[in-house]
C-alpha positions as CSV (number, residue, x, y, z in Angstrom):
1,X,0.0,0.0,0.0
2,X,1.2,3.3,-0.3
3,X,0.5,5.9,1.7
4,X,0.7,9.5,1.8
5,X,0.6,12.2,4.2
6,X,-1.3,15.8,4.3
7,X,0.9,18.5,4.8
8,X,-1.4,19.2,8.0
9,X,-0.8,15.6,9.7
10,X,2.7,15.6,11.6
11,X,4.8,13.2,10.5
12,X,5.9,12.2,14.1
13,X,2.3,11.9,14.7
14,X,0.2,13.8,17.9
15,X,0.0,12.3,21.5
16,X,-3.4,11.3,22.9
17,X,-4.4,9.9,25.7
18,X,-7.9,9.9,25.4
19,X,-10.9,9.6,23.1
20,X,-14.6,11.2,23.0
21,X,-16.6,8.4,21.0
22,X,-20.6,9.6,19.5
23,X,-22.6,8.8,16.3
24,X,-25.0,9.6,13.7
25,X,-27.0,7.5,12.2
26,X,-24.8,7.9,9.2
27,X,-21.0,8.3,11.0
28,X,-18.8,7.9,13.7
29,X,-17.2,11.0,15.5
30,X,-13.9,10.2,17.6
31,X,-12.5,13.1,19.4
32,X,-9.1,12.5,20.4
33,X,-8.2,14.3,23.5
34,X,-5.0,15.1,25.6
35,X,-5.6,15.3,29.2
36,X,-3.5,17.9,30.6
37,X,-3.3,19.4,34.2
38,X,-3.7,15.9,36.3
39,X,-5.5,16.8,40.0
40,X,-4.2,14.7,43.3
41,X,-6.4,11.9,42.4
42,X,-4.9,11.3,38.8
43,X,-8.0,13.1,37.1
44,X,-7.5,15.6,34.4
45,X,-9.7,19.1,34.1
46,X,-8.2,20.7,31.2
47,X,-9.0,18.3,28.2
48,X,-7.8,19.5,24.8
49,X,-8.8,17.8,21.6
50,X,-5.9,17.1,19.3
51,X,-7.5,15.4,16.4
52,X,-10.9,14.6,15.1
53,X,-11.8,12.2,13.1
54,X,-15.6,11.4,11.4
55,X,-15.6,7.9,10.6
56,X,-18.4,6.5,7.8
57,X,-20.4,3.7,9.2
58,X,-19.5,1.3,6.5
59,X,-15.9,1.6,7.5
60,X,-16.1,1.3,11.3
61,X,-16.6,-2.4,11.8
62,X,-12.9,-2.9,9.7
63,X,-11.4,-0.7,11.7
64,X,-12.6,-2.3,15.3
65,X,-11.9,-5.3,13.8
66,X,-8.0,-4.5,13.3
67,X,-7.6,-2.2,16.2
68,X,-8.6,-5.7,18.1
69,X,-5.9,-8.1,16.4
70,X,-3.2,-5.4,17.0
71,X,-4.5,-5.3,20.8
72,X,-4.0,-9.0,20.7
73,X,-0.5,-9.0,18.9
74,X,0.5,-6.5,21.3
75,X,-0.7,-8.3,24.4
76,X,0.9,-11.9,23.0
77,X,4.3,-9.4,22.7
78,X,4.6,-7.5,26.1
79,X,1.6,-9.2,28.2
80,X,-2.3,-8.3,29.1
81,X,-3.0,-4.6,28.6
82,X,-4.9,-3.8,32.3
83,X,-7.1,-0.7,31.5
84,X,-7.8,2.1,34.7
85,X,-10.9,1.3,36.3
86,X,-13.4,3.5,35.6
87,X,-14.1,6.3,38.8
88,X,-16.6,6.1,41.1
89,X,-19.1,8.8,40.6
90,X,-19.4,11.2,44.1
C-alpha cells in the first residue's frame, strides 16, 4: 500500500491519551483528546482535543476489527493490557 501524508498531519504523529466516541446514524465521530493538568487523584480538568476524526459507518466495523488483532498481537508481545478502572461517581 502506499500511503501518503497531508501537509497538515505531523509526521511524528500527535499524543493522545484519550478519546470522545458519539454517532449519527450515518457516521462515527472520535474526538481524540490530551488530558492535561492531572489533580491529586490522577484526574484531568483541562482536556484539549488534538484530532478529530468522522468515521463512515460502512468503515467502522474494519477498523474495530483490526484495532482488536493489534491489541491481541501486542498483548501476546509485552503481556495483558490492564485498563484504569473507571471512577466512582461522588
Amino acid at each position: 500500500m502506499d500511503v501518503t501524508f497531508s501537509e497538515s498531519v505531523p509526521m511524528g504523529g500527535t499524543y493522545a491519551n484519550g478519546a470522545l466516541v458519539w454517532n449519527t446514524p450515518h457516521e462515527f465521530t472520535i474526538d481524540f483528546t490530551s488530558h492535561r493538568s492531572p489533580t491529586h487523584d490522577g484526574d484531568a480538568h483541562d482536556v484539549l482535543v488534538v484530532a478529530r476524526m468522522k468515521i463512515p459507518i460502512s468503515a467502522m466495523f474494519r477498523i474495530v476489527q483490526a484495532m482488536s488483532a493489534n491489541i491481541d498481537r501486542y498483548e501476546q508481545q509485552h503481556g495483558r493490557i490492564t485498563p484504569r478502572p473507571p471512577k466512582e461517581e461522588t
